[in-house]
C-alpha positions in Angstrom: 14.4 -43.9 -86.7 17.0 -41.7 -86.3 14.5 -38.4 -86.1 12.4 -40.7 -83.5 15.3 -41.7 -81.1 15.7 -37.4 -81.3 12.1 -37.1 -80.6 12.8 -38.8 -77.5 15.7 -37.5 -76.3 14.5 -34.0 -76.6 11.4 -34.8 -74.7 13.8 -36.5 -72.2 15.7 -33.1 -71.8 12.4 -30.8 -71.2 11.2 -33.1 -68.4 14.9 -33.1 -67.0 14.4 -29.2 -67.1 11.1 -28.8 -65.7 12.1 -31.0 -63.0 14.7 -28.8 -62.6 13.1 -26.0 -62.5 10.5 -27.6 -60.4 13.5 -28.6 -57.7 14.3 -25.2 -57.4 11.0 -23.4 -57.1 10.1 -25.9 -53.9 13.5 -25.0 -52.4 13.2 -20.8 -52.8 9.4 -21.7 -51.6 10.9 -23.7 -48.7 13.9 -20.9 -47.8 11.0 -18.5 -48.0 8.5 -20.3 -45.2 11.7 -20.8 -43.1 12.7 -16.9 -43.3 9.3 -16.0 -42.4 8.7 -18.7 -39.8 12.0 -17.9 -38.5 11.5 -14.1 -38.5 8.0 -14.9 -36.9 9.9 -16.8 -33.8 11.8 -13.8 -33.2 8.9 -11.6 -33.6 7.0 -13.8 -31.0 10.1 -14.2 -28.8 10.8 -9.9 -28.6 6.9 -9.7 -28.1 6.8 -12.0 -25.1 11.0 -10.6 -23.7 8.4 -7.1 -23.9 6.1 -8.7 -22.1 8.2 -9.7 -19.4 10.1 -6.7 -19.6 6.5 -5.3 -19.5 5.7 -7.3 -15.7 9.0 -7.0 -14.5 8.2 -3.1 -14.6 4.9 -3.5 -12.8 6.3 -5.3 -10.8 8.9 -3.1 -9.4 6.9 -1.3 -6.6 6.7 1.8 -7.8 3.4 3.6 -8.0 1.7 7.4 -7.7 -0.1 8.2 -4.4 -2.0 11.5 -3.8 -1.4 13.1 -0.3 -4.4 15.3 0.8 -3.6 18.7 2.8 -6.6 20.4 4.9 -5.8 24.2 5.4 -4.6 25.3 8.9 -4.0 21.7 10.1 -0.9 20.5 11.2 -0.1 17.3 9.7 3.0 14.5 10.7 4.1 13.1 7.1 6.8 10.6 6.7 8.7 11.0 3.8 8.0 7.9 1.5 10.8 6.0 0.1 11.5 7.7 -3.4 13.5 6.5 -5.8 16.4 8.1 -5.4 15.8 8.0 -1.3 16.4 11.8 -1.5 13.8 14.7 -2.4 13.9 18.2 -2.6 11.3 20.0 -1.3 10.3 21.7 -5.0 10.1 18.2 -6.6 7.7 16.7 -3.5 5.2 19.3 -2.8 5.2 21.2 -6.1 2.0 21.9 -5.7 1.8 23.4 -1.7 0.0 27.0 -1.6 2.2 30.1 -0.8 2.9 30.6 2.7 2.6 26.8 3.7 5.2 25.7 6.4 7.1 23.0 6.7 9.1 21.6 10.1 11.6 18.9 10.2 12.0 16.3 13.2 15.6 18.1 13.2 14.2 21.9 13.4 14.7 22.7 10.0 12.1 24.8 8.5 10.6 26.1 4.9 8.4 27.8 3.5 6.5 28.5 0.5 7.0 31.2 -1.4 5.8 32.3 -5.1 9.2 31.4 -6.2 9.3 27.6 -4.6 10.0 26.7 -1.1 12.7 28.9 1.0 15.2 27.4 1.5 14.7 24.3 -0.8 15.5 21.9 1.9 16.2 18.2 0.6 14.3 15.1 2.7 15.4 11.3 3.2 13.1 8.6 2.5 11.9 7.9 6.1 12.3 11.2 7.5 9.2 12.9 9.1 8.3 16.8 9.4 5.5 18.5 10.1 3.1 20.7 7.0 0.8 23.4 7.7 -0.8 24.3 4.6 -1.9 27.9 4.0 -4.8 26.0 2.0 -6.4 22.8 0.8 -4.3 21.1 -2.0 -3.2 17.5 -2.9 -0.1 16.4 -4.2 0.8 13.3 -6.3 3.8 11.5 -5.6 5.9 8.8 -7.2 7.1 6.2 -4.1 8.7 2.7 -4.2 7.0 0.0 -2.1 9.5 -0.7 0.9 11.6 -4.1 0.2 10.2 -5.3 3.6 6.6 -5.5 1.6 5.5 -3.4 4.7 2.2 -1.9 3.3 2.1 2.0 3.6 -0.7 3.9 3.9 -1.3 7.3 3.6 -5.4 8.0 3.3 -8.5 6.7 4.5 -8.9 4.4 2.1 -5.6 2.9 2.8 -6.2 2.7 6.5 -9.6 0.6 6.0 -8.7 -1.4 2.9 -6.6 -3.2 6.1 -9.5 -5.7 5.9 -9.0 -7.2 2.7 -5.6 -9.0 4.1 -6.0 -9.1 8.0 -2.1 -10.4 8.4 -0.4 -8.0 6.2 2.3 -5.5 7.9 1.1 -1.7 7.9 2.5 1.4 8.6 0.8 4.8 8.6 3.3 7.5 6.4 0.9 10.4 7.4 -1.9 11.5 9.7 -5.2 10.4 8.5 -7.8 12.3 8.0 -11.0 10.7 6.7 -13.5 13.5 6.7 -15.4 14.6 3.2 -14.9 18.0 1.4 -16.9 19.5 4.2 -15.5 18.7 7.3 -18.0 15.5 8.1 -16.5 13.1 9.8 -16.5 9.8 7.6 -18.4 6.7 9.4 -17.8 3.5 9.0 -18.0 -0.1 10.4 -14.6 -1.3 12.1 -12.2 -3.1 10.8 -12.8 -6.5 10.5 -16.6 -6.4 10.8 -17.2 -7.2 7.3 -15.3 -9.9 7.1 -15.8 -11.1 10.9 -12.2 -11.6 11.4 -10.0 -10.4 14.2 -6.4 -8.6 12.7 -3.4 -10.4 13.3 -0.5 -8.7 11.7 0.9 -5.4 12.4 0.7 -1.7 12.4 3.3 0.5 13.4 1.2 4.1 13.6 4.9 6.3 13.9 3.3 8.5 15.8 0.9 9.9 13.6 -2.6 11.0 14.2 -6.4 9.2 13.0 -9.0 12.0 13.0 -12.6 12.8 11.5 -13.7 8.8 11.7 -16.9 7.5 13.6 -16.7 3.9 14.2 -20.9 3.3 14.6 -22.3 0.0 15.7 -26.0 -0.6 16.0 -26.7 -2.7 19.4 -28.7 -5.7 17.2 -26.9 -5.1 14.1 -24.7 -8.6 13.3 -22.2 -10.1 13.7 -22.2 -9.4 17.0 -18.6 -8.6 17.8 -16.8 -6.0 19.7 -16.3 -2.3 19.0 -13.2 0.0 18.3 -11.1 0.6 15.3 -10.7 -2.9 15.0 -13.3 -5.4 15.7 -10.8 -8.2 17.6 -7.2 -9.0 17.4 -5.1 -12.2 18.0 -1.9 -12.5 17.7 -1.3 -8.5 16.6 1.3 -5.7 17.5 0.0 -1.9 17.3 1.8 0.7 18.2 2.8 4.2 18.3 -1.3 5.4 17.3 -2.9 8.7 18.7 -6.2 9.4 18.2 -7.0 13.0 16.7 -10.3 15.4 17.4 -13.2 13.5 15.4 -12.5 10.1 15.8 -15.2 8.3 17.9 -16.8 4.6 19.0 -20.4 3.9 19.2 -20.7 0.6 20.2 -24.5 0.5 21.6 -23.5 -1.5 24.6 -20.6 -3.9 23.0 -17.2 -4.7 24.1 -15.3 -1.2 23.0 -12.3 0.8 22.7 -10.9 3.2 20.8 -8.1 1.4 18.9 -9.3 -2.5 19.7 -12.4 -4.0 21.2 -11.3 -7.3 22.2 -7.6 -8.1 22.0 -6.1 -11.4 22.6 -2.4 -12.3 22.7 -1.3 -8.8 21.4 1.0 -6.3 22.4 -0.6 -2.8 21.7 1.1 0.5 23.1 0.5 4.1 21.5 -1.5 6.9 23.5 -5.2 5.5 23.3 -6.7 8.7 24.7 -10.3 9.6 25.1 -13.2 9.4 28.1 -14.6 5.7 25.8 -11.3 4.2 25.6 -13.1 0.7 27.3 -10.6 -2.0 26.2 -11.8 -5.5 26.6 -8.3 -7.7 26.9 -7.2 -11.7 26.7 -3.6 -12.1 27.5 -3.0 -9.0 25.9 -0.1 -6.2 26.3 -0.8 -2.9 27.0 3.0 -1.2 26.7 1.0 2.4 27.4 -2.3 1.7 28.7 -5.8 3.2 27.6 -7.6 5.4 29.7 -10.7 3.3 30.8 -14.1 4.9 31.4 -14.5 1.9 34.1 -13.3 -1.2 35.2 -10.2 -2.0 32.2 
């Protein structure tokens, strides 16, 4: 009897043990799962802080644009807005061939030389000189987009992607050029053709230049809208555009001008030179008026 009621408490002890024992595996496989869980919360949360760390910095308006230079040709730049809103000469046009020339809207002057540009003049975001390059080259650059979301442009491409959003602001930071490698002038459809929409925001042209672009229009060809840089525009302000040699309209007997061929409720003003400059107008304002080849 005695050796039984041993039996059992013995047997009592073991299973109090492995209970125990049991009790305390769960909870170091419980503190485990929490540790990793938990360390797997903060891995997710750092990944996505990254990842919005990761936007934010795409996000921040700055991005490379290359500037193209054509030897011998005098071309109006405006200095883009860098990040520190002052360049040096040596860190903007690293790149420029010996003996190229450089003229501020102030007079100041550089120029190329094999040890970097003499003297190394610094330029403000916004500033605008003149570059004659002693040969072709093409310089990247590092430039914020402007916290008025104006739209810059600074190539061909720029100036004709205008017709993926038709009510943007635009403003042109150099003369364009759209010409191939040899010297062809680049034709195209105008602005606004494609998507058969007349512009209605604005594009403030600084002054600068538009060369080496034929604007060609069969007479049947659809839609049938009118001619000029821009098909139409409504509601738009352009200003401050000249036209440089190689730009031309062929319009095959369609409304026409160089800059605009039908304009309603716009105020346009720039030098709109040229013998085809035929503006077809609607309660439009011409600040400098085009020279007309007849009855404007």
């Amino acid at each position: 009897m005695n050796n039984t009621g041993q039996g059992a408490i013995e047997y009592l002890l073991i299973i109090g043990a492995a209970v125990i024992i049991a009790v305390i595996v769960i909870a170091l496989m419980m503190s485990l799962a929490g540790t990793g869980t938990e360390n797997t919360q903060e891995a997710g949360l750092d990944s996505a802080y990254s990842g919005l760390m990761g936007i934010k910095d795409k996000h921040k308006g700055v991005m490379t644009i290359t500037l193209k230079f054509t030897a011998g040709v005098p071309t109006d730049v405006i200095v883009p807005d860098v990040p520190d809103n002052t360049i040096n000469l040596n860190d903007l046009f690293p790149n420029a061939p010996v003996g190229t020339t450089i003229q501020t809207s102030d007079g100041r002057e550089s120029t190329m030389g094999i040890n970097g540009w003499d003297p190394p003049l610094d330029l403000d975001s916004g500033e605008k000189f003149t570059i004659v390059p002693q040969s072709d080259f093409e310089q990247e650059v590092e430039v914020e987009q402007p916290a008025n979301n104006v739209i810059m442009i600074y190539d061909c491409d720029g100036l004709l992607a205008i017709e993926d959003n038709m009510y943007a602001d635009y403003s042109l930071g150099k003369d364009i050029y759209c010409d191939d490698s040899t010297g062809i002038s680049r034709e195209i459809k105008p602005i606004g053709f494609g998507s058969n929409s007349a512009f209605g925001g604005t594009l403030e042209g600084n002054g600068m230049a538009i060369g080496k672009l034929s604007i060609v229009v069969s007479e049947n060809e659809t839609p049938l809208v009118s001619v000029g840089l821009f098909t139409s525009t409504n509601s738009a302000t352009i200003t401050g555009i000249e036209f440089a040699e190689g730009f031309s309209v062929s319009a095959a007997g369609r409304e026409a001008g160089l800059l605009v061929g039908n304009a309603t409720s716009s105020i346009i003003s720039g030098h709109i030179i040229g013998p085809t400059a035929y503006v077809f107008a609607n309660n439009a304002t011409y600040d400098d008026p085009p020279v007309c080849a007849a009855g404007c």
